[in-house]
VEXGUFI-444908 format. One line per 5 residues: number of its first residue (from 1); their letters; for each residue z, y, x of N, C-alpha, C. Coordinates in steps of 0.05 Angstrom, whole numbers, always signed. Each point is the difference from the previous one (the first is absolute). Layout:
# VEXGUFI-444908
NUM = a = Z:Y:X:Z:Y:X:Z:Y:X; ...
***
This chain:
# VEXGUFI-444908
1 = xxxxx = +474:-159:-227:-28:+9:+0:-17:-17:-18; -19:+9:-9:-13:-10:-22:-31:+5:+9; -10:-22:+4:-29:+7:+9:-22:-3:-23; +4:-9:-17:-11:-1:-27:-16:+20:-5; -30:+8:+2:-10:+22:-7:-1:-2:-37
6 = xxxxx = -1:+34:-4:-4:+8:-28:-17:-18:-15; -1:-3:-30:-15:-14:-10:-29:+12:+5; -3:+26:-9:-24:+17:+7:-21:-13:+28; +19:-5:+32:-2:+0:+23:-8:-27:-2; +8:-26:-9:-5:-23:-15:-29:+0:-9
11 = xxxxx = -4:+12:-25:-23:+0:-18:-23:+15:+19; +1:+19:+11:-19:+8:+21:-13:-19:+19; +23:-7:+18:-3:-21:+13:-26:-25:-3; +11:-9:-30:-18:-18:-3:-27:+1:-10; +9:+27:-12:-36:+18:+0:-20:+5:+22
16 = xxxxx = +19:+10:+20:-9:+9:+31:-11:-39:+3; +12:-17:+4:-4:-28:+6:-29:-12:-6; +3:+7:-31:-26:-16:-20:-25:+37:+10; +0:+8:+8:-18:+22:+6:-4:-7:+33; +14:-2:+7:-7:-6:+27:-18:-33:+3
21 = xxxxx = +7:-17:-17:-12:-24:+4:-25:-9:-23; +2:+15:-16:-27:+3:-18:-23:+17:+22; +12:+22:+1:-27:+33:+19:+4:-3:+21; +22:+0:+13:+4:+9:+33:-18:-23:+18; +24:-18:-4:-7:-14:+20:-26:-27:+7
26 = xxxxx = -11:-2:-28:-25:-11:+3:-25:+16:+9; -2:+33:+8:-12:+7:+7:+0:+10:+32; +32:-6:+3:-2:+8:+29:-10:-17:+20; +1:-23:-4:-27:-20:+23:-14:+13:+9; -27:+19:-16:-22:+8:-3:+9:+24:+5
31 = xxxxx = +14:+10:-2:+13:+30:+8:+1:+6:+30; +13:-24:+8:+4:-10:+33:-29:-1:+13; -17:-25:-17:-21:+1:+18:-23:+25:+0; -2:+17:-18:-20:+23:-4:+11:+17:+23; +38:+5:+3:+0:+17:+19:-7:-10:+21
36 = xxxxx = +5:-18:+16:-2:-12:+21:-38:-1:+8; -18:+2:-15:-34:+12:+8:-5:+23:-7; +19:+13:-2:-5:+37:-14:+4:+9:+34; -29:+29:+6:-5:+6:+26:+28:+25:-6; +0:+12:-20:+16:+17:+0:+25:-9:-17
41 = xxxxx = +34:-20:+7:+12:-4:-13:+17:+23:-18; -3:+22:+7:+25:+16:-14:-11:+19:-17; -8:-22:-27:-9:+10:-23:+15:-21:-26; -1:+11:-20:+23:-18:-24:-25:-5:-18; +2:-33:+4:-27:-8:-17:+2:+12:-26
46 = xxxxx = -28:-10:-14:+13:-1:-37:+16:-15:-14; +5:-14:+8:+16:-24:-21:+35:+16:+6; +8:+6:+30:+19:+15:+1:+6:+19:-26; -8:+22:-12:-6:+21:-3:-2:-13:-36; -10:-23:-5:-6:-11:-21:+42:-12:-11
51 = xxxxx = +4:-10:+24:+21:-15:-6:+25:+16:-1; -1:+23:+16:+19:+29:-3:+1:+3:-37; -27:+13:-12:+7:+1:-20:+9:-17:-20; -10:-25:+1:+18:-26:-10:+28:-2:-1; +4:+12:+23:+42:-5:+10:+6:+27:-13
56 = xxxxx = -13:+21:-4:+15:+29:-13:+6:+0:-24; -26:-14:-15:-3:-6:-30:+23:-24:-10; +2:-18:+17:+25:-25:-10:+28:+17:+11; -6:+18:+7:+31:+16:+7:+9:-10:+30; -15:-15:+14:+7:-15:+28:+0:+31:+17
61 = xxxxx = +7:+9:-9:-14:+31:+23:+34:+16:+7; +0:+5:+29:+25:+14:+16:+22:-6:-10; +3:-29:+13:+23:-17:-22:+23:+8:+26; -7:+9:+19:+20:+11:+16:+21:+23:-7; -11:+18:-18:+7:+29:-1:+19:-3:-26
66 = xxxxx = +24:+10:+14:+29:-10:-21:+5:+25:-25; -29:+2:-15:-3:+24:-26:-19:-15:-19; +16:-2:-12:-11:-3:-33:-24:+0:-11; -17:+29:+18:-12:+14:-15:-32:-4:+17; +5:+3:+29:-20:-1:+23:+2:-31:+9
71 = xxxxx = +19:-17:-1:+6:-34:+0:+8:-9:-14; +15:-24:+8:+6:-17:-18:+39:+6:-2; +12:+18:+9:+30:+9:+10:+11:-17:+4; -10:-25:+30:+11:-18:-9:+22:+16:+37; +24:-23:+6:+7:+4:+23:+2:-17:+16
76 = xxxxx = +3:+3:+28:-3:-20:+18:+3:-34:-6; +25:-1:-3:-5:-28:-22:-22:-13:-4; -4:+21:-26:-21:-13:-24:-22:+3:+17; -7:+17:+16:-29:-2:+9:-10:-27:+23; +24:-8:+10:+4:-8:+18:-24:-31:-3
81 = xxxxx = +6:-12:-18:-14:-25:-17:-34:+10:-2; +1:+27:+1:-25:+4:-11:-18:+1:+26; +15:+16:+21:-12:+3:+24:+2:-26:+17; +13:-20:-10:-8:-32:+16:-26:-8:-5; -1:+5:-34:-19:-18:-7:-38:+22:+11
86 = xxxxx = +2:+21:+7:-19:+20:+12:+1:-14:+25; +15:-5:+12:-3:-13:+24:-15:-26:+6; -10:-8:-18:-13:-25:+0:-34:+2:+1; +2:+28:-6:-34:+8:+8:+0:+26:+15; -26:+3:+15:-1:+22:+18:-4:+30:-10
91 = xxxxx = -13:-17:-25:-11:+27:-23:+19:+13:-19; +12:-19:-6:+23:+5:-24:+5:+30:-4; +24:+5:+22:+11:+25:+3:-16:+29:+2; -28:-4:+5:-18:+24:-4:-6:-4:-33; -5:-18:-10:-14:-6:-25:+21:+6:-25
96 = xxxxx = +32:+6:+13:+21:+2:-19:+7:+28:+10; -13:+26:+17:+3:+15:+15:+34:-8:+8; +9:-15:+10:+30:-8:+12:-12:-4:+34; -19:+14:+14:+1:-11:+23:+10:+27:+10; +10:-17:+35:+1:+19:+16:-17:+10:+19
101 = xxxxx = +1:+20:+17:+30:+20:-13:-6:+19:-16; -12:-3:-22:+4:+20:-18:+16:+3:-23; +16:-29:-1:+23:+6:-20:+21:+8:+15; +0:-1:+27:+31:+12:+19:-10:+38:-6; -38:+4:+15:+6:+34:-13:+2:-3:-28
106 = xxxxx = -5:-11:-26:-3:+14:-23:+32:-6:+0; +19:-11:-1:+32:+5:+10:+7:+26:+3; -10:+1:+23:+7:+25:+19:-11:+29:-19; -26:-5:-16:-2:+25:-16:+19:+0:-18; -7:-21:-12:+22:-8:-26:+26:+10:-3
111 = xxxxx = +13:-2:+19:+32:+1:+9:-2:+33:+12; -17:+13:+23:+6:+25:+12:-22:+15:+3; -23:-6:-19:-19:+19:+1:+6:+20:-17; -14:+34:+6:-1:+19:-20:-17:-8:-29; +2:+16:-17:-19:-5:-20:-31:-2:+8
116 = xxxxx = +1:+28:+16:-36:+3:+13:-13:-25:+18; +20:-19:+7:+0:-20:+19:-8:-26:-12; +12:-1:-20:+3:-24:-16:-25:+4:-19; -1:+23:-11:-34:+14:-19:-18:-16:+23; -4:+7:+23:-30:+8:+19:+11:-30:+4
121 = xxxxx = +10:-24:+6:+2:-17:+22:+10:-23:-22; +27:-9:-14:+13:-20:+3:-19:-5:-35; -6:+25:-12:-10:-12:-28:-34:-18:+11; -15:+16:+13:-21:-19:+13:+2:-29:+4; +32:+4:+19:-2:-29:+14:+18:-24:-19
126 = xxxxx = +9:+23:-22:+7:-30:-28:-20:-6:-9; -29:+24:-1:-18:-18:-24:-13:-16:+18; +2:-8:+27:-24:-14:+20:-18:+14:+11; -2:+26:-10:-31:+15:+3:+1:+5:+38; +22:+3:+10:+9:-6:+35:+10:-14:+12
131 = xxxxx = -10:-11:+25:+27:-4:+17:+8:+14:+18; +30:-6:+21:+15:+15:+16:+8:-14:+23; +9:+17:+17:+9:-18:+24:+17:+18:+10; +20:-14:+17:+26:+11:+11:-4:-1:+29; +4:+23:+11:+4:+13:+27:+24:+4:+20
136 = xxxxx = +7:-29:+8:+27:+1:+14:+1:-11:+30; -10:-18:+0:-7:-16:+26:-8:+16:+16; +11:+4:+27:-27:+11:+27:+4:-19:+17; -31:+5:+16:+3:-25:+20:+8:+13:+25; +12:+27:+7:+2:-6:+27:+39:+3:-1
141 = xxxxx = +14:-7:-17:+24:+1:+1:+12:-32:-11; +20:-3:+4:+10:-26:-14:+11:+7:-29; -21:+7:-19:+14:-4:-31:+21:-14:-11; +11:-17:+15:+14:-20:-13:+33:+22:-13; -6:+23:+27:+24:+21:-8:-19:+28:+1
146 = xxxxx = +0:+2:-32:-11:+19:-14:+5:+23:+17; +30:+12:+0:+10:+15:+21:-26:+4:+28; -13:+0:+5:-22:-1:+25:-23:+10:-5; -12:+5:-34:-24:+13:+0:+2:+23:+10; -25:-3:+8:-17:+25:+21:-14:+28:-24
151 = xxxxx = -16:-18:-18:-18:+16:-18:+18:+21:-11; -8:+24:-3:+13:+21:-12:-13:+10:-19; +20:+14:-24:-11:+16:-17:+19:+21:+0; -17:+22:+11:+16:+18:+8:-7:+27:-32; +22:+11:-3:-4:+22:-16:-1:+29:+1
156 = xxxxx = -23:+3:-3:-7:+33:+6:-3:+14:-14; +20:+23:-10:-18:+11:-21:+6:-10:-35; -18:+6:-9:-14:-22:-21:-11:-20:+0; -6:-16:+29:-14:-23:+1:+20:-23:+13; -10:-25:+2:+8:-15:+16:-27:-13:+18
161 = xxxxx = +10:+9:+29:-21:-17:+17:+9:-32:+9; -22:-10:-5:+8:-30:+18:-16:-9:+24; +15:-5:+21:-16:-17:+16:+13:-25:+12; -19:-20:+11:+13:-23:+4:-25:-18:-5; +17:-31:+17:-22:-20:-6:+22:-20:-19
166 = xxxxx = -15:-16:-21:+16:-19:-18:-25:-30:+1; +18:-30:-2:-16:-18:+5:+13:-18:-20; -10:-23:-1:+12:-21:-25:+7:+10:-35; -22:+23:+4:+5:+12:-31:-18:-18:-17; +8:-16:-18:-11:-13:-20:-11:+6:-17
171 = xxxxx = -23:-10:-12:-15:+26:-22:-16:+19:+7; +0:+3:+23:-27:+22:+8:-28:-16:+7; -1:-22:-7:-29:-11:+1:-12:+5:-26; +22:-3:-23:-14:+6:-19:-18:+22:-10; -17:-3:-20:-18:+22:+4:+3:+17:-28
176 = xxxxx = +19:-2:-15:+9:+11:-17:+35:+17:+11; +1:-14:+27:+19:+22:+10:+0:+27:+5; +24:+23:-15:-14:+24:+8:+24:+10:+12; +26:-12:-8:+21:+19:+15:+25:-18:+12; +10:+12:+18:+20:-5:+20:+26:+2:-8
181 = xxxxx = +20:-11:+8:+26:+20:+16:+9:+1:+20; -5:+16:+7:+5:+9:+36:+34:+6:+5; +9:-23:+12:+37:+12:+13:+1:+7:+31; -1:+22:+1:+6:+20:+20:+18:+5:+9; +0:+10:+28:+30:+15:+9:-8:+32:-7
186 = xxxxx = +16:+14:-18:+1:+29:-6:+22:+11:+22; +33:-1:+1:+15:+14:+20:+10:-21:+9; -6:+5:+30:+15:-21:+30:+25:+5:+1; +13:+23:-16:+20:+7:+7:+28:+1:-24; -16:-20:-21:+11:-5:-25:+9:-30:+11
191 = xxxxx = +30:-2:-19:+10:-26:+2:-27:-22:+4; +14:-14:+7:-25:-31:+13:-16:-11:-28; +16:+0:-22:-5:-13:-23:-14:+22:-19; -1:+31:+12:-4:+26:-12:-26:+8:-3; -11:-16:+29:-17:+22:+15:-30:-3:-9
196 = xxxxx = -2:-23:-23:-33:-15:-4:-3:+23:-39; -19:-7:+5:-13:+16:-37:-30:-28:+3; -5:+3:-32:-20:-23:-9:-8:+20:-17; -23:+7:+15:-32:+14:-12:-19:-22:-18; -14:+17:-10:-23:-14:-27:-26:+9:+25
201 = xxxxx = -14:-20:+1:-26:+19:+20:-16:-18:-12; -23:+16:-15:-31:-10:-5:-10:-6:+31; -14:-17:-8:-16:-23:+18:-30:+20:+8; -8:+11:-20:-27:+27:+2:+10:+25:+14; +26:+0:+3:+15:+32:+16:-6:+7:+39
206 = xxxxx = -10:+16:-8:-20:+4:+38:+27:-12:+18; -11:-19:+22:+23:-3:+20:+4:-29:-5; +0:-8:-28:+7:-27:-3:-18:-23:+12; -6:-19:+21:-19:-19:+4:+14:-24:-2; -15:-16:-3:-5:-27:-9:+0:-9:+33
211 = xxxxx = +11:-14:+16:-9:-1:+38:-8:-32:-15; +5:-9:-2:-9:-37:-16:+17:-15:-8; -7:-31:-10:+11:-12:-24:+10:-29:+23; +30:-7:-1:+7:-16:+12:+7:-28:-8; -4:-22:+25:-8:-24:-14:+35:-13:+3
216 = xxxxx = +15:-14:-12:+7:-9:-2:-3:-37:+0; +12:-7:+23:-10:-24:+2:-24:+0:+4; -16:+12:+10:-36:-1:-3:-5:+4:-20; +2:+3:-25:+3:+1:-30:-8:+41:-5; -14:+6:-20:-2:+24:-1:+11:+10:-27
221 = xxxxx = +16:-25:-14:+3:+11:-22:-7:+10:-25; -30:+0:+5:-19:+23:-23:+16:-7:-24; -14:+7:-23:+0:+38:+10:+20:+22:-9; +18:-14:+15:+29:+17:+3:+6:+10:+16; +10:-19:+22:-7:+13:+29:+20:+9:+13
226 = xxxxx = +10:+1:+31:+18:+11:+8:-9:+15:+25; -8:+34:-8:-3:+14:+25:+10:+21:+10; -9:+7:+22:+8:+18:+25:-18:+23:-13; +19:+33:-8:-9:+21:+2:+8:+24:+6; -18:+12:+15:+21:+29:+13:-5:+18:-19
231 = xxxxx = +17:+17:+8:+9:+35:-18:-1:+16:+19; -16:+15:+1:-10:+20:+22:+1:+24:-13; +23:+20:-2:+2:+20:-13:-3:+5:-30; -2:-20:-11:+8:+1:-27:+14:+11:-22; -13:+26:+0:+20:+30:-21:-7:-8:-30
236 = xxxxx = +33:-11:-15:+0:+3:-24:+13:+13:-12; +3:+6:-32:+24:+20:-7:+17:-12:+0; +23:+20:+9:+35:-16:-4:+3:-12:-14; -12:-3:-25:+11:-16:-26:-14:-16:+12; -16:-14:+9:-1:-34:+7:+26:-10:+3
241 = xxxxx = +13:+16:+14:+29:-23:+8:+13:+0:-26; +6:-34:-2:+15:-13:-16:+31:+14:+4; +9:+2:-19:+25:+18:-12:+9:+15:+29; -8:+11:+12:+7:+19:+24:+2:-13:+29; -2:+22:+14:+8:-6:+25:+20:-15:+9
246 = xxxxx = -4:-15:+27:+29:-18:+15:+14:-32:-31; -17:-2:-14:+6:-29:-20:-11:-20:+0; -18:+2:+27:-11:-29:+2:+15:-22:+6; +12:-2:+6:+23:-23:+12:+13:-6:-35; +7:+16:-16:+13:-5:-24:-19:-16:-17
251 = xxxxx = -28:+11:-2:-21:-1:-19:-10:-30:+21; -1:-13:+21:-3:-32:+10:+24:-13:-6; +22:-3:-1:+15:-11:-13:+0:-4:-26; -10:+19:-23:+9:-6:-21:-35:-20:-6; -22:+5:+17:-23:-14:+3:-3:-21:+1
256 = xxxxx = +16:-8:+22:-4:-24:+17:+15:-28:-8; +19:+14:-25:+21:-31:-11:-17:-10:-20; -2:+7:-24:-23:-4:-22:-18:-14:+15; -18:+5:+22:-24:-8:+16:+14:-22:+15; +15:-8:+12:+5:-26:+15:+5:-14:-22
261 = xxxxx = +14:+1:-26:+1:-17:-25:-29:-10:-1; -20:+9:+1:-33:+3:-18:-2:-27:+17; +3:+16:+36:-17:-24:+17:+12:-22:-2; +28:-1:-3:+1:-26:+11:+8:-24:-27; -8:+13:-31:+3:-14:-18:-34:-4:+3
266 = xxxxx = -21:+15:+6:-32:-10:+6:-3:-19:+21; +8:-1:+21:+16:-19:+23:+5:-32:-10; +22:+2:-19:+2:-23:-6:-24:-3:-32; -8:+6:-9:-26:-7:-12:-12:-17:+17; -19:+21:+24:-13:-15:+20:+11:-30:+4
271 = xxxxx = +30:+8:+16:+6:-32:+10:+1:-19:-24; +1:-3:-30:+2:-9:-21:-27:-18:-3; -21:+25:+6:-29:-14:+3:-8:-17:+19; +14:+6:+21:-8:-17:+28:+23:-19:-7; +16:-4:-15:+11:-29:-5:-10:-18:-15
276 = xxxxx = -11:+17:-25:-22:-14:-14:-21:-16:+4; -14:+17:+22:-26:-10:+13:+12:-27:+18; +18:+4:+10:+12:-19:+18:+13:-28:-18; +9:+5:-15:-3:-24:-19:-25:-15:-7; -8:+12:-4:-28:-6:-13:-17:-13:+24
281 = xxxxx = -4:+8:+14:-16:-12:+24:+21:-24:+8; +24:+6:+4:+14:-29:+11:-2:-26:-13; -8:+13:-29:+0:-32:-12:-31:-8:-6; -21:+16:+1:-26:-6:-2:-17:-2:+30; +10:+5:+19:-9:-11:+23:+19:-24:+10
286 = xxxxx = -18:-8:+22:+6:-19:+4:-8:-8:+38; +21:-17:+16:-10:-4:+18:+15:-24:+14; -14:-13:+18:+21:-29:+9:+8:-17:-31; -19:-1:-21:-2:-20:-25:+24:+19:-4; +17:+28:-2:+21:+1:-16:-9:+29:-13
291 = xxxxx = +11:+16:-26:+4:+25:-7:+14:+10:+29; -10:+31:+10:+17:+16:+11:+28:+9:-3; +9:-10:-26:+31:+3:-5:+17:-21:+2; -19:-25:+13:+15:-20:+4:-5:-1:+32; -6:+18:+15:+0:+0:+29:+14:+18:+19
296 = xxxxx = +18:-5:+21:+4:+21:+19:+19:+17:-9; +16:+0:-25:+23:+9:-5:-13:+19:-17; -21:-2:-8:-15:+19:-20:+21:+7:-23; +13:-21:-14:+13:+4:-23:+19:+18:-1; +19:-9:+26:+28:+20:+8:-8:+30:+5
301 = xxxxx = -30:+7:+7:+0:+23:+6:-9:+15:-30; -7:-7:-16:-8:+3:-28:+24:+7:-11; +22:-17:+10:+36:+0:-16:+12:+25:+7; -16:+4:+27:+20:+20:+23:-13:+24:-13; -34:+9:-9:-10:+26:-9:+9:+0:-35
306 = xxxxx = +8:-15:-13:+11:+3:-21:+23:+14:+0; +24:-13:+12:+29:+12:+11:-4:+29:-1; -26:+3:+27:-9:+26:+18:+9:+28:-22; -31:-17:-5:+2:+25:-34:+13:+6:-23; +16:-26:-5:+26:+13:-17:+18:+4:+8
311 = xxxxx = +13:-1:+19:+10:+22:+11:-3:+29:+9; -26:+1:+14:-6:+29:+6:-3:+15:-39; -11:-14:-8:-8:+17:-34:+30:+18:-11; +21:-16:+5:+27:+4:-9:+7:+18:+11; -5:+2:+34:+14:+18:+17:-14:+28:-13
316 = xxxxx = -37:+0:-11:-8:+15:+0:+16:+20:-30; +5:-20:-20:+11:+4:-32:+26:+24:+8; +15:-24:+14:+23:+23:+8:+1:+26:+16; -17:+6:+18:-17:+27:+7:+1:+12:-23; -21:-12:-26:-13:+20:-13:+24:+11:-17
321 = xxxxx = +10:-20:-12:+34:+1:-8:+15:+26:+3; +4:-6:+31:+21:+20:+15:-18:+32:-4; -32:-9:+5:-10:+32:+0:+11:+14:-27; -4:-28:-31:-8:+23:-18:+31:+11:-5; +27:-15:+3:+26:+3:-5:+6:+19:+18
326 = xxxxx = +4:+7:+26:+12:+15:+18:-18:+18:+17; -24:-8:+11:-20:+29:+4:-4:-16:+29; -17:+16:+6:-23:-12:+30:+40:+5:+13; +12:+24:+5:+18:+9:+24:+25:-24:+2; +6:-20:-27:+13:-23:+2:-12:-28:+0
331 = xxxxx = -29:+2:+0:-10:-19:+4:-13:-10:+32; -1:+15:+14:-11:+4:+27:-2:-28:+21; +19:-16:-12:+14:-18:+14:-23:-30:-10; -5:-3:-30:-5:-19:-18:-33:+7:+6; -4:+20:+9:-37:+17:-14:-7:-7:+41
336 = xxxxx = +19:-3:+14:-22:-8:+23:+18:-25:+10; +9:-12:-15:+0:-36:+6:-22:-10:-14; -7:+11:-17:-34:-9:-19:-16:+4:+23; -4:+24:+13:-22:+7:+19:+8:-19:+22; +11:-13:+8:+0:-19:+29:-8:-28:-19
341 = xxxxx = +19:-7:-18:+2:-30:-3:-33:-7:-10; -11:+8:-30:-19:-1:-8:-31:-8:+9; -2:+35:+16:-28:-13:+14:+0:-19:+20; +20:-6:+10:+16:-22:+22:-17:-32:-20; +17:+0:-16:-2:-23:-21:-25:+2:-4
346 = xxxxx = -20:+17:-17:-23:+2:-7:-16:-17:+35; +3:+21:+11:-14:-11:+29:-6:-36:+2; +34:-6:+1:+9:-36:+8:-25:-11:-27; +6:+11:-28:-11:-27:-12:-31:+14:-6; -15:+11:+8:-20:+11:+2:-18:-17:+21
351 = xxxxx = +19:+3:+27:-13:-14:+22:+8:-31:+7; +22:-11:-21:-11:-32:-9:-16:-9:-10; -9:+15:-31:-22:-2:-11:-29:+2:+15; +2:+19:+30:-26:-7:+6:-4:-20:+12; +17:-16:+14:+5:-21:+10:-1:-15:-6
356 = xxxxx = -3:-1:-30:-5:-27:-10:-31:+0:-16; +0:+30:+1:-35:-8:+0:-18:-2:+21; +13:+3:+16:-17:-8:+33:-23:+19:+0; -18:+7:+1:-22:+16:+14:-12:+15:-24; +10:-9:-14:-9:+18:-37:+26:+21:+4
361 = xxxxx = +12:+3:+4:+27:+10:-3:-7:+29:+12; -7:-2:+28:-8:+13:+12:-23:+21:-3; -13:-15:-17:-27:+16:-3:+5:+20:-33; -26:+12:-9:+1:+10:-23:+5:-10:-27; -8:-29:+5:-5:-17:-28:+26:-4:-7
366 = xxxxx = +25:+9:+8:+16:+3:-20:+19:+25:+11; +18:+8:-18:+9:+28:+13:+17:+5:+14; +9:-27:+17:+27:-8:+15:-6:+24:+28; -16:+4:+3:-6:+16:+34:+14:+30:-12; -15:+4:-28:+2:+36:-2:+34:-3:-6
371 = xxxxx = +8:-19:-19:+23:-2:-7:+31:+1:+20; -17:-4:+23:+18:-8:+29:+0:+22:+10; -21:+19:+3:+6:+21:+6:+7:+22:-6; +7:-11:-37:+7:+29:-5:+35:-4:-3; +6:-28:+7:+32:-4:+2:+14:+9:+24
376 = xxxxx = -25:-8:+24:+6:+1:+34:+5:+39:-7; -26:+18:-14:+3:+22:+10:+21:+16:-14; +22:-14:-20:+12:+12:-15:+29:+0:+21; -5:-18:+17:+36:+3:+19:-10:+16:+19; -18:+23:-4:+1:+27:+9:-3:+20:-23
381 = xxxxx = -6:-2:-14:-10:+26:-20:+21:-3:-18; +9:+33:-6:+20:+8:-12:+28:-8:+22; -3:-1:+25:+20:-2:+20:+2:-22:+5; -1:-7:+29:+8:-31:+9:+23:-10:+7; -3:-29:-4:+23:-19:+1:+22:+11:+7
386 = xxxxx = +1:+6:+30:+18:+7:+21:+12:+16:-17; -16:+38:-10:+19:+21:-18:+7:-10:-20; -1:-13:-12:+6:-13:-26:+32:-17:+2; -2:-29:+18:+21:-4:+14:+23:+17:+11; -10:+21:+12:+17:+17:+11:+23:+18:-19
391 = xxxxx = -12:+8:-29:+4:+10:-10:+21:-21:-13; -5:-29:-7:+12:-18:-20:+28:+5:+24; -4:-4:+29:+20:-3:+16:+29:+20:-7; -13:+20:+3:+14:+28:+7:+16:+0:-28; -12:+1:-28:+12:-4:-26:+27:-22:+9
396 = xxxxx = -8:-27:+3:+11:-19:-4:+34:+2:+17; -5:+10:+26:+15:+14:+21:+18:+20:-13; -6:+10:-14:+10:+25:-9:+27:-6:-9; -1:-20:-15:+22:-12:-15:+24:-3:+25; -13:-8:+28:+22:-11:+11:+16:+22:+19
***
């Protein structure tokens, strides 16, 4: 195996780097504090909107999308370096349109939309002019096994109706959000893996509400957002559904590998930064006449989140590896040992670093709180620990 990204994936890279540390990130301080006194957070300042076109024009734009023509064609791999270094700011990934989840749907168009689908929806959401949010989660079932949604999209006719409640959809705070994908149960009576379809549903389509925007950690996220909304009879034409009826189960699989690559090479960004910061403070503070890195075993734990992360980075390389050589259906094994170990790791050296900033850590003045929670909320999202494990189990077993 050769983890060596392309020279192309290389030269980007260090473009994406010197762009991110010239534009990005000296404005996000001030980015932080304007949202944090805004009465209404879920609006995309100007400088956002300023710095989008900056990243389109240097070519930083949908470095996810493996075409030539609409990205940069790079593949899991190569992108992999790119989406670390996005991880190191909160803005990044909207400002390079690489956030989620709208590079898992523009995937999902990309790969199994009709032409009319990809016209009305996925060309929008390459140039930025939208965002999207994914409709999978309900809260009154245990999602962890997809197999259990309730919401249906039933087909009648020429239409497809939906009803159902969906929660932890990301992206519907935004206010440039206009469309969904809704995964449904269509037939109860279709194989287990058969029985779901993934509809396109405008956000303006009668039936659709907004019920509200959930906090994570106390945290609201602006203005992205993760909320709760029902579908109360919701008649669209059949052609919303993504390449036909009963393929939702096919069309999250081929979703969901690419997308655990994204998070958990942004993951270790994060923890990268919170080792940073943690350096830095250990040797410029000071307490009991010593630097913090000369106290309390401070150093060893500095040794121990170094290890952390190069190791998890590697485990993540060979994921991306395995995806682009053999396909999500032989990689299954490699693409959710990333999803347990990672945000695991991210979490540990995330929540040393705040510990060693003692009561700053905690608070806003640096980004160790949001950073903690978006590692804590990732060993649920996109499936938790336990299914993830379970799955490495059952593979591993198999052999015997």
């Amino acid at each position: 195996m050769n983890f060596t990204p392309s020279e192309h994936a290389q030269d980007l890279a260090a473009k994406l780097r010197d762009f991110l540390r010239e534009r990005v990130l000296p404005v996000e301080p001030e980015w932080h504090a304007r949202m944090a006194q805004l009465d209404d957070p879920w609006q995309v300042l100007p400088e956002i909107e300023t710095l989008k076109r900056e990243a389109q024009a240097a070519g930083l734009w949908n470095l996810f999308l493996p075409d030539h023509e609409r990205g940069q064609g790079l593949g899991n791999l190569d992108y992999a370096p790119l989406a670390e270094a996005m991880g190191r700011s909160f803005i990044a990934p909207e400002i390079c349109n690489c956030n989620a989840p709208d590079t898992g749907n523009m995937e999902v168009l990309y790969h199994y939309g009709s032409e009319d689908q990809k016209k009305r929806w996925l060309e929008p959401l390459l140039a930025g002019e939208i965002r999207s949010a994914f409709f999978m989660t309900e809260p009154d079932v245990a999602s962890s096994d997809a197999t259990n949604m309730q919401a249906t999209a039933t087909v009648e006719g020429s239409e497809v109706v939906l009803n159902g409640c969906k929660w932890w959809s990301t992206g519907l705070g935004h206010p440039d959000c206009k469309v969904g994908i809704f995964m449904g149960l269509t037939d109860a009576q279709a194989d287990r893996h058969r029985r779901h379809s993934m509809v396109l549903v405008p956000l303006d389509a009668p039936g659709v509400k907004i019920e509200r925007m959930l906090t994570a950690m106390n945290m609201l996220d602006a203005p992205y957002g993760h909320g709760e909304a029902s579908f109360t009879d919701v008649r669209l034409p059949v052609d919303h559904i993504i390449a036909g009826p009963g393929r939702g189960f096919e069309i999250a699989q081929g979703r969901l590998g690419p997308g655990r690559i994204h998070h958990c090479m942004r993951l270790i960004g994060l923890a990268e930064q919170a080792l940073e910061l943690t350096c830095q403070r250990a040797l410029q503070r000071t307490a009991f006449g010593r630097p913090l890195a000369k106290l309390g075993g401070n150093a060893e734990r500095i040794a121990e989140a170094r290890i952390a992360i190069e190791q998890a980075r590697l485990l993540v390389l060979k994921a991306a590896w395995c995806l682009d050589h053999k396909g999500i259906g032989q990689s299954m094994s490699e693409v959710s040992q990333i999803k347990v170990a990672v945000p695991r790791m991210a979490q540990d050296v995330i929540d040393m670093a705040i510990q060693l900033h003692g009561g700053a850590g905690v608070s806003n003045d640096f980004p160790l709180a949001a950073a903690w929670t978006a590692a804590r909320s990732l060993r649920l999202a996109d499936g938790p620990d336990e299914v993830h494990r379970g799955l490495i189990a059952r593979l591993e077993l198999a052999g015997y």
